[in-house]
C-alpha positions in Angstrom: 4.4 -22.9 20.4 7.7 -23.2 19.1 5.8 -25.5 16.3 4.2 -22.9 14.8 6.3 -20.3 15.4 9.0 -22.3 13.2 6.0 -22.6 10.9 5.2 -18.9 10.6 8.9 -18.2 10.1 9.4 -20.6 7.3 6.3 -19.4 5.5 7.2 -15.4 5.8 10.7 -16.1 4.4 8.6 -17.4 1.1 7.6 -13.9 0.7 8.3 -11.0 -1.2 12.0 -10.6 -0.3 12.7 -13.5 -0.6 11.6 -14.9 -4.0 8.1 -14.1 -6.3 7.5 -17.6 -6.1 6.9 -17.5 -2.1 4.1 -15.1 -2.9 2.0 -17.6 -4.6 2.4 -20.5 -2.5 1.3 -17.8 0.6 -1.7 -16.9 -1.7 -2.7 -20.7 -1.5 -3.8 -19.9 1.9 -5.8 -17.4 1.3 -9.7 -17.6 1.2 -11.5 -17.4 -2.2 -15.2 -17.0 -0.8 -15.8 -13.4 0.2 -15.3 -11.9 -3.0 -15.6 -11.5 -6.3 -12.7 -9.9 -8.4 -13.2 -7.8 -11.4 -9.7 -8.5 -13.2 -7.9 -6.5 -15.7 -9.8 -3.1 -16.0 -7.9 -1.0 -18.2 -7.1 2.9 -16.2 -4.9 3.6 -19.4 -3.1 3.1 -22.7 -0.2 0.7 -21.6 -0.1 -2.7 -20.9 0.5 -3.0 -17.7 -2.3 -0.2 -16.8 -4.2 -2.8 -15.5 -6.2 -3.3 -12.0 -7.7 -5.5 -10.1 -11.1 -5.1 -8.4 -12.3 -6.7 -4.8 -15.3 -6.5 -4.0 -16.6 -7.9 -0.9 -19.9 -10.4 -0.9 -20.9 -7.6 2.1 -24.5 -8.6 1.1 -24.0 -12.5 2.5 -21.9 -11.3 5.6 -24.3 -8.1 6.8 -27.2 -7.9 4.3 -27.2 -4.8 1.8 -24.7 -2.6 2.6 -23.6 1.1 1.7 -21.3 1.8 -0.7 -17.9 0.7 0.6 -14.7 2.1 1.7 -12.0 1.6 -0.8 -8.5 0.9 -0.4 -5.7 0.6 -2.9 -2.8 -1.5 -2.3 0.4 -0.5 -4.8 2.5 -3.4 -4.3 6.7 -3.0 -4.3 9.8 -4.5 -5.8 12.5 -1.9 -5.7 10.0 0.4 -8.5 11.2 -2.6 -10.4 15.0 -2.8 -9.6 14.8 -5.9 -7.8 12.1 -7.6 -8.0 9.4 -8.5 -10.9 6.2 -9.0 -9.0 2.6 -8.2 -10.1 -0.5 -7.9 -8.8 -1.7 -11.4 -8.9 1.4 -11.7 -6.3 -1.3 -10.3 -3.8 -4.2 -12.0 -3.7 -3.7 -12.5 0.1 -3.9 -8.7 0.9 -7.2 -8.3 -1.4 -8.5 -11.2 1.2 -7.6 -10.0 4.4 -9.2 -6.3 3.3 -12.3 -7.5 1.8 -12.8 -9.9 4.7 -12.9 -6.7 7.0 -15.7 -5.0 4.4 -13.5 -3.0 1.9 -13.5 -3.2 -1.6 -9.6 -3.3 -2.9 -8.2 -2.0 -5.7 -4.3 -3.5 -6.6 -3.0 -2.1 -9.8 0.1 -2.7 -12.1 2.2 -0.1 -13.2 5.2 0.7 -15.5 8.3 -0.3 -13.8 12.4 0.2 -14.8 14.0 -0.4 -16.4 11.4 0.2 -19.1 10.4 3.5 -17.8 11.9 5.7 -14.7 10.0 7.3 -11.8 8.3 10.3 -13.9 6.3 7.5 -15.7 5.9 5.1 -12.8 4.4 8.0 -10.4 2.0 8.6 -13.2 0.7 5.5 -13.7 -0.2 5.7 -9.8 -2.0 8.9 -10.2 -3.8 7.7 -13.3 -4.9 4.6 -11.1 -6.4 7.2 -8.5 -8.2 9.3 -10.4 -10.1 6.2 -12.8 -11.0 5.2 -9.6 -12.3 8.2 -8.2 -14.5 8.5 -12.1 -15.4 4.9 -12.0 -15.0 2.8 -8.9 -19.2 3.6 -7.8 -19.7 1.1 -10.8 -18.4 -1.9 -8.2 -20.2 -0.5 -5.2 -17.3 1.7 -3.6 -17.3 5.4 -2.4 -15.5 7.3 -4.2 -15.2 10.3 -1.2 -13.9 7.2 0.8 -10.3 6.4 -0.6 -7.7 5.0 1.5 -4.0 4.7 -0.7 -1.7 2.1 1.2 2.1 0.7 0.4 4.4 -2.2 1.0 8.1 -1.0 0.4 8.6 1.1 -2.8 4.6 1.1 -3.1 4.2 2.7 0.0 6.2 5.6 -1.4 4.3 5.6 -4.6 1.1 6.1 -2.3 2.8 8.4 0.2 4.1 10.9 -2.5 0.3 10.9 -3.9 -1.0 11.4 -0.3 1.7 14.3 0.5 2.2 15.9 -2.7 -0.8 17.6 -3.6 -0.1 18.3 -7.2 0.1 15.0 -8.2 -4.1 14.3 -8.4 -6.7 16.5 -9.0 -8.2 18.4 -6.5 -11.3 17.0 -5.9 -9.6 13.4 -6.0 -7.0 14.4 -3.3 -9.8 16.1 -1.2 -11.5 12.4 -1.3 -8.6 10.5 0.4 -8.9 9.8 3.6 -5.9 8.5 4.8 -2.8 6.3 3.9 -1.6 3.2 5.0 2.5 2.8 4.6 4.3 -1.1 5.7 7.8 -0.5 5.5 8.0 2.2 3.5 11.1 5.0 2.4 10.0 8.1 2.8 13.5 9.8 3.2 15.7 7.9 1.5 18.9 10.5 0.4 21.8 9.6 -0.4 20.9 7.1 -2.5 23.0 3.9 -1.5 21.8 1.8 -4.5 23.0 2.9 -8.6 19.5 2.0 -10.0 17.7 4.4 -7.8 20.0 6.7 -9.4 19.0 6.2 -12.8 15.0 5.8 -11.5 14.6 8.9 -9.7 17.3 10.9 -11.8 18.6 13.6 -12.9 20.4 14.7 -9.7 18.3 17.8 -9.3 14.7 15.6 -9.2 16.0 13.9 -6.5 14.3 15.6 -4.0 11.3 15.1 -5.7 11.5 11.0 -4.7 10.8 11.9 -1.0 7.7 11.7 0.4 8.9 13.5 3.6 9.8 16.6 1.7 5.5 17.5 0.9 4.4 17.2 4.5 2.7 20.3 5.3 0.3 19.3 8.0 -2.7 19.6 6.0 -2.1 15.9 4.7 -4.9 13.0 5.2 -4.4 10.8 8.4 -1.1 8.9 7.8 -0.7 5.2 9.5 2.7 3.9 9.8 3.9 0.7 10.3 7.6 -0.9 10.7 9.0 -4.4 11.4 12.1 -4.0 13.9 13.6 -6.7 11.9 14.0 -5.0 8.7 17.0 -5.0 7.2 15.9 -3.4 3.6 14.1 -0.4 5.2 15.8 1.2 7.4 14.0 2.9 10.8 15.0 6.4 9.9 12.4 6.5 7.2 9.3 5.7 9.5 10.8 7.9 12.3 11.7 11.0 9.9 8.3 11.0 8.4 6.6 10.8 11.9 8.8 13.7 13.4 8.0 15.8 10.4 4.1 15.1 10.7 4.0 15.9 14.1 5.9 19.4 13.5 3.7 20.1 11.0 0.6 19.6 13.0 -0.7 16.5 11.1 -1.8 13.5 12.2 0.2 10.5 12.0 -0.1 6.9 14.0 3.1 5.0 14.2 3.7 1.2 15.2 6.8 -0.9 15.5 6.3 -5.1 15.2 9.1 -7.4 16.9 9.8 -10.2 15.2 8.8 -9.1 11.8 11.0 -7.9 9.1 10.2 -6.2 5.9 8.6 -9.3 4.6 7.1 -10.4 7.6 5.4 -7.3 7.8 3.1 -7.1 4.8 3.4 -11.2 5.4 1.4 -10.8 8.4 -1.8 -10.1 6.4 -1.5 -13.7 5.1 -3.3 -17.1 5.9 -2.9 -18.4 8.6 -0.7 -15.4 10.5 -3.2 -12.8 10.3 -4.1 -13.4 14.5 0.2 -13.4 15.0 0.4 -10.0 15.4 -1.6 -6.9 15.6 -1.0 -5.6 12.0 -4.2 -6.1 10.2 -6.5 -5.4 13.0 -3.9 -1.5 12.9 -4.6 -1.5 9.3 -8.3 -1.8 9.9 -8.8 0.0 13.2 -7.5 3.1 11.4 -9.8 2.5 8.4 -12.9 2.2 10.3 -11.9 5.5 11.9 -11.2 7.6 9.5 -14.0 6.2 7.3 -16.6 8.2 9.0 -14.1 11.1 10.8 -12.1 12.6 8.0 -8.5 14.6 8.6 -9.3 14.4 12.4 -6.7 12.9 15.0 
């Protein structure tokens, strides 16, 4: 026991706050079998507007399936003020997802200190809405999106879940839920001089906070924090999940001991995916709101 718990320890602090490099040796681990990957579709005019497409070989697990759920992962790194991480960082996420029977979508995007949040939030919603146009070409349903978030992605996909006027309507109407590890959703003050300059001038800064669009008429909304964290702090998850619940929404919380903020999305990796209950969450909630849309 203490084996592989020193094990699991030592392979978590490879990951993403750690060092980029940790990510790779995690995706090592992970299982190259159960999909095929459509890489580098273009969703717009930039360079790095560029996805990723996992597609599940559903037809060798279960026979022909129905178009499948689809879930898109927008990875974090500070919007790009401390880390430089890409999609190909993730590999181990599109595995664990398409091994449970969804196709996964992980894009890049624009990133400081190139461009600031106006044009990183954009590229996020232009990601949505090729996918709701195109993403029946690869066998998903495109009134079956799920937008999930590790860290500064989770607040990418929360703001496009909360804040209606981001996507169109029909696009927003299609998404049924979001998925957020360790993600700020009320984040004010500031403590950090780069999210200063991302998210500025002072009078947008509001507009950063996922917490300030809930209205209780937002999809399902799934939660999840590592006690451990020392990046995120608590205040985020719980703020969100007090204003949900005021609002009338419906939101599912869960707290992880022994995981911090890179353990948590780390726990969707080879071989710790049976350590702790975070993937089977992530895809109890799926499965549920798949067929039972906006209903707690």
């Amino acid at each position: 026991m203490a084996t592989r718990s020193f094990a699991i320890l030592f392979m978590l602090s490879l990951l993403p706050g750690c060092n980029s490099a940790g990510l790779l040796v995690v995706n090592l681990l992970a299982r190259f079998d159960n999909y095929h990957v459509y890489e580098n579709l273009s969703y717009g005019s930039e360079k790095q507007n560029v996805m990723d497409v996992y597609v599940p070989e559903i037809e060798k697990m279960y026979g022909q399936p129905e178009r499948l759920p689809v879930v898109v992962f927008f990875y974090g790194g500070c919007w790009g003020g401390c880390k430089t991480l890409t999609k190909e960082h993730y590999v181990f996420v599109a595995q664990a997802l398409t091994a449970r029977g969804y196709l996964i979508v992980i894009p890049d995007y624009r990133r400081y200190p190139e461009v600031k949040f106006p044009q990183i939030i954009e590229d996020a919603t232009h990601t949505v809405e090729w996918i709701k146009m195109n993403i029946g070409q690869y066998g998903g349903d495109s009134s079956r999106i799920f937008l999930m978030g590790h860290s500064a992605g989770a607040q990418l996909a929360a703001l496009l879940t909360l804040n209606e006027q981001y996507l169109l309507a029909d696009t927003w109407s299609s998404l049924r839920g979001f998925v957020g590890l360790a993600g700020p959703y009320d984040f004010l003050p500031f403590t950090d001089e780069y999210q200063r300059v991302v998210f500025g001038p002072e009078e947008n800064y509001p507009a950063s906070q996922p917490v300030n669009f809930v209205d209780g008429n937002e999809p399902p909304l799934l939660l999840l924090y590592g006690n451990d964290d020392d990046t995120v702090r608590v205040f985020n998850v719980e703020s969100l999940t007090d204003k949900v619940k005021r609002a009338g929404g419906c939101v599912e919380t869960h707290y992880y001991h022994g995981l911090d903020h890179a353990g948590l999305i780390g726990a969707l990796a080879l071989p710790f995916q049976n350590s702790s209950s975070v993937l089977s969450d992530i895809a109890g909630f799926i499965d549920r709101y798949t067929h039972d849309q906006h209903s707690c």
